[in-house]
LUMPADREN-298636 format. One record per residue (C-alpha): z, y, x; residue number from 1. Coordinates in steps of 0.001 Angstrom, whole numbers, plus 500000, padded with zeros to 6 digits. Last residue first. Example, Ala and Ser with C-alpha at 12.3 -4.5 7.8 and 13.67 -1.06 7.14 Angstrom:
! residues 2
VEXDO;w;v;u;resi
VEXDO;507140;498940;513670;2;
VEXDO;507800;495500;512300;1;
//
This chain:
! residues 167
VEXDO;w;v;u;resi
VEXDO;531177;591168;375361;167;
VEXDO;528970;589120;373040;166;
VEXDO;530242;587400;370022;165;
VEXDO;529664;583916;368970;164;
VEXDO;530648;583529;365474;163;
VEXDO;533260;585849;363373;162;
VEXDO;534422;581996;361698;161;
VEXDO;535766;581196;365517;160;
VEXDO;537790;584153;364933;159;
VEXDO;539600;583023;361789;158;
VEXDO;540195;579208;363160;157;
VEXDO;541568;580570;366252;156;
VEXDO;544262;582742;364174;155;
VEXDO;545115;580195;362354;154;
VEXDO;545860;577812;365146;153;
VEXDO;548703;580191;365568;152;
VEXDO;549936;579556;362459;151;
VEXDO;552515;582320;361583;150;
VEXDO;556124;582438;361745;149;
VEXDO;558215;582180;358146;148;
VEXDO;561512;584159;358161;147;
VEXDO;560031;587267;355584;146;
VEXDO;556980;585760;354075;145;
VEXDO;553814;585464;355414;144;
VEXDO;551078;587523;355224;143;
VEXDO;547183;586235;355908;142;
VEXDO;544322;588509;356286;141;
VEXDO;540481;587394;357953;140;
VEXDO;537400;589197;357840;139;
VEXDO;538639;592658;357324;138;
VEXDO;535634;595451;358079;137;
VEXDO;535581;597458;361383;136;
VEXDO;531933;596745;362223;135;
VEXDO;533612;594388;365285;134;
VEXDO;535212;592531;362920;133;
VEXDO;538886;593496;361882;132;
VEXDO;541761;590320;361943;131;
VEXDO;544480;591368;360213;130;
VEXDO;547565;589336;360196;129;
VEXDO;551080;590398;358288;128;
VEXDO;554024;589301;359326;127;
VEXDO;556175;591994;357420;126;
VEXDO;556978;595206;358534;125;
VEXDO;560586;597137;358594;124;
VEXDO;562244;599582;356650;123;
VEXDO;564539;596619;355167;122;
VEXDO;564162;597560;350829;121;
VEXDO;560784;599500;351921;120;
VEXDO;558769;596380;353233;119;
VEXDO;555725;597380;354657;118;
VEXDO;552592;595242;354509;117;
VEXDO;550318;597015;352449;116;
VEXDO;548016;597502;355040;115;
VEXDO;548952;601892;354458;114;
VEXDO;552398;601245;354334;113;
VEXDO;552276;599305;357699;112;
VEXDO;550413;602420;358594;111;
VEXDO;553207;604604;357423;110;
VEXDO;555935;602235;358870;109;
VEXDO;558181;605261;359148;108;
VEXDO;556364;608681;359704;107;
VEXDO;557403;608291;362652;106;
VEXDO;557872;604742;364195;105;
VEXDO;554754;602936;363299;104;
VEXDO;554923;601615;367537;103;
VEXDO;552025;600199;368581;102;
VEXDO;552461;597128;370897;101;
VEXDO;549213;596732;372969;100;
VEXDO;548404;593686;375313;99;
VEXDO;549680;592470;378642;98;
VEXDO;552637;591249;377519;97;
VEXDO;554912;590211;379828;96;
VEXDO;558441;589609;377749;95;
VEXDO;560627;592382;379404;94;
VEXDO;558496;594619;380031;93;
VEXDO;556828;594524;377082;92;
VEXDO;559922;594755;375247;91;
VEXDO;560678;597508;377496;90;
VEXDO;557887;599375;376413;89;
VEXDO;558655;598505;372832;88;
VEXDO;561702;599909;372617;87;
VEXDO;560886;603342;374351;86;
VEXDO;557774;603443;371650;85;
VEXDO;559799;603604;368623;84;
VEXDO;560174;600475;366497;83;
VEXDO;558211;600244;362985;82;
VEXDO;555751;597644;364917;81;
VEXDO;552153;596792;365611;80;
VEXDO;550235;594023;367668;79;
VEXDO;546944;594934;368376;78;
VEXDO;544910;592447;370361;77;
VEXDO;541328;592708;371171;76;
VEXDO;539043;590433;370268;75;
VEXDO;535355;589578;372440;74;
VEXDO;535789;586084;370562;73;
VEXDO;536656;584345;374194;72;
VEXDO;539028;587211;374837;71;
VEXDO;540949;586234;371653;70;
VEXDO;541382;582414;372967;69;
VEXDO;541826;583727;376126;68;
VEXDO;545480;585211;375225;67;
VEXDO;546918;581839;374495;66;
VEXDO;550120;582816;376400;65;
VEXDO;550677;586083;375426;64;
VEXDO;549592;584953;371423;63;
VEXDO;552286;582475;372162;62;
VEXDO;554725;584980;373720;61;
VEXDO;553944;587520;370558;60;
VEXDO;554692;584452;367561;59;
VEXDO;558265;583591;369737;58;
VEXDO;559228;587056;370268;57;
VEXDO;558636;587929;366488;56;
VEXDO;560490;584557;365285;55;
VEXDO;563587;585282;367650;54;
VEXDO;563750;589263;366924;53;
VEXDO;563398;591087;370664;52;
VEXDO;561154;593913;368894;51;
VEXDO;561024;594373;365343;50;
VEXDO;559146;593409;361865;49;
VEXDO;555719;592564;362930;48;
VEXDO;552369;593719;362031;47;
VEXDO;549474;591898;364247;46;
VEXDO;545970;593676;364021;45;
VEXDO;543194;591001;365515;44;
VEXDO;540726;593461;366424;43;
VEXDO;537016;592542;367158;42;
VEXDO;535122;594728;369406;41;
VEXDO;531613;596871;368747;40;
VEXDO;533910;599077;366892;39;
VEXDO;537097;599542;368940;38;
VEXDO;537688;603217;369367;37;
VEXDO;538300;602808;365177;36;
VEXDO;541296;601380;365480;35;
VEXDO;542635;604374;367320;34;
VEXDO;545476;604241;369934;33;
VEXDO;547060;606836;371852;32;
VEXDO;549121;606630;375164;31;
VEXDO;552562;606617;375145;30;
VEXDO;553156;603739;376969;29;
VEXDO;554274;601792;374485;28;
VEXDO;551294;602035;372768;27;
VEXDO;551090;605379;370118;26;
VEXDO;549472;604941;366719;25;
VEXDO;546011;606188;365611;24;
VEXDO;544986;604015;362136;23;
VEXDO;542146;603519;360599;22;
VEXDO;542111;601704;356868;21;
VEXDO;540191;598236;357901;20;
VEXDO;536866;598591;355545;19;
VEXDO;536720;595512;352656;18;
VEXDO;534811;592223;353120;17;
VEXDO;538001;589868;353181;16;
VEXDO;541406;591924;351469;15;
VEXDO;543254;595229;352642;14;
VEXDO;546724;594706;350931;13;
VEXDO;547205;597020;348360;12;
VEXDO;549512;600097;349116;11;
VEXDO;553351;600155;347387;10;
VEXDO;553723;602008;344155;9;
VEXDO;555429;605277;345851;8;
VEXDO;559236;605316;344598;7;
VEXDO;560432;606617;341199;6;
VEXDO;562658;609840;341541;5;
VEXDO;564355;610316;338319;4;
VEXDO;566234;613865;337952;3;
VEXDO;568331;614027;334911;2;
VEXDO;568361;616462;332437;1;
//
């Protein structure tokens, strides 16, 4: 008899109108995370494959440098990652970011698993954008495909749809 081992069906993407599945992931500063601290906020949740990749670098450094545009919705910015934390502290470092890079390390990509945005074949996440009202349901998802950056201008669009938001 042979033993067939059929991997997990993959997770469905979280669509428009639906709760954000809560995640606690570590920054890279060690410190703890939980989605759900930030009811009352809105979360733009940004999975990414890896740390110092050209496309990644380029999508974080314009969110970096277009950071009001979130503040002005009352959004904070979660940007996620299957590297460990040590990487992405000193990608941080490095590149000046001044918001959160979680780090899906261990158990690999679970919560990229859990957006259904994880791609088993690379062990990495896609480009998948989630942006989380501050009730904690998805208003907004896009994922691109592997190579393709993401529409900044997107991202505006989405959050000017929440409405005005107070602080």
């Amino acid at each position: 008899m042979t033993d067939v081992r059929l991997a997990p069906a993959p997770a469905v993407v979280p669509q428009p109108g639906q709760l954000a599945p809560d995640f606690e992931l570590l920054n890279q500063y060690g410190e703890p995370v939980r989605l759900s601290d930030y009811r009352g906020r809105n979360v733009v949740v940004v999975f990414y494959p890896f740390a110092f990749s050209g496309i990644c670098t380029g999508e974080l450094c314009e969110i970096r440098d277009n950071i009001a545009a979130f503040e002005d919705s009352n959004a904070t910015v979660l940007a996620v990652s299957v590297d460990s934390k040590f990487t992405l502290r000193a990608y941080s470092q490095q590149e000046g970011y001044g918001f959160d890079l979680l780090a899906d390390f261990w158990p690999h990509g679970a919560v990229a698993q859990a957006y259904g945005v994880f791609d088993a074949h690379s062990g990495m996440a896609l480009r998948g954008t989630f942006i989380i009202d501050a009730s904690g349901v998805v208003r907004h998802v896009v994922v691109n495909p592997r190579g393709q950056a993401r529409d900044f201008a997107e991202y505006r669009r989405a959050l000017l749809a929440l409405g005005p938001q107070s602080p």
